[in-house]
C-alpha positions as CSV (number, residue, x, y, z in Angstrom):
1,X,0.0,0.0,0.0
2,X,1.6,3.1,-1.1
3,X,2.6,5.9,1.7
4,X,0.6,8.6,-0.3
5,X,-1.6,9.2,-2.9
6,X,0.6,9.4,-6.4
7,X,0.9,12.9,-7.8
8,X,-1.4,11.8,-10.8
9,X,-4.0,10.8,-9.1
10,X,-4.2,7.5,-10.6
11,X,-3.0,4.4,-9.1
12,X,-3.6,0.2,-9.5
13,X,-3.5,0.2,-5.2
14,X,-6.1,1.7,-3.5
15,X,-5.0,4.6,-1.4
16,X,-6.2,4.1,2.2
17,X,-3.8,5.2,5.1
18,X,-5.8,3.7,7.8
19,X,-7.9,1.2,5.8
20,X,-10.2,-0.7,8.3
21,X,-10.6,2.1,10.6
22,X,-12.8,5.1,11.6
23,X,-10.4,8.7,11.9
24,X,-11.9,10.8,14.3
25,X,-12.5,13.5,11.9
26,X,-14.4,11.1,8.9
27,X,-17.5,11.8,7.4
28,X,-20.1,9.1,6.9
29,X,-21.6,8.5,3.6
30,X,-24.4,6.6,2.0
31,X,-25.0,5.6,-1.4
32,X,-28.3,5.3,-2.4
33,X,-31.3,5.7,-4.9
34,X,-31.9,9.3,-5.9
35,X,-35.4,10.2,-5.5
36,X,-36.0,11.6,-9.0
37,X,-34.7,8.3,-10.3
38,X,-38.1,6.7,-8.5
39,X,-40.2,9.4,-10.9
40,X,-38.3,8.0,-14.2
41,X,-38.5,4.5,-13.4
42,X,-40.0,2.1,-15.4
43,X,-41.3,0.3,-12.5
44,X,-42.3,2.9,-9.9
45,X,-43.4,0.7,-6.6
46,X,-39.6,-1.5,-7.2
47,X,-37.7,2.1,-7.2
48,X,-39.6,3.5,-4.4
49,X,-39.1,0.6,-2.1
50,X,-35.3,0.4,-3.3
51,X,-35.6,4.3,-1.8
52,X,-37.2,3.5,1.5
53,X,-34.5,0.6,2.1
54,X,-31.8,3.1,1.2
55,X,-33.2,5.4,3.6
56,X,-33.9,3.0,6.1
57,X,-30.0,2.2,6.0
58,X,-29.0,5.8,6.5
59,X,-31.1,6.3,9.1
60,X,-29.7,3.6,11.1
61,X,-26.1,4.5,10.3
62,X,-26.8,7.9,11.9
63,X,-27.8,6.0,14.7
């Protein structure tokens, strides 16, 4: 694992110092379904429920 991130930006290694752990300063994140994505989906009731589990997830990581 490389010391620092390469001056190009680009690398074959993942660049993560402290891979495994939390730093005291991080910032949680979610990925999820966009809501708009639910209005220009094909199947409206899948998307939506896709939308409500996303959300369901975030609200638990936030504890």
């Amino acid at each position: 694992m490389p010391e620092k991130a390469p001056e190009d930006g680009y690398s074959a290694e993942p660049f993560v110092p402290d891979r495994g752990g939390l730093a005291d300063d991080c910032v949680r994140a979610v990925a999820g379904v966009h809501p708009s994505a639910v209005l220009r989906s094909d199947d409206r009731e899948v998307a939506f429920r896709g939308l409500v589990a996303d959300l369901d997830v975030a609200a638990r990581a936030l504890g």
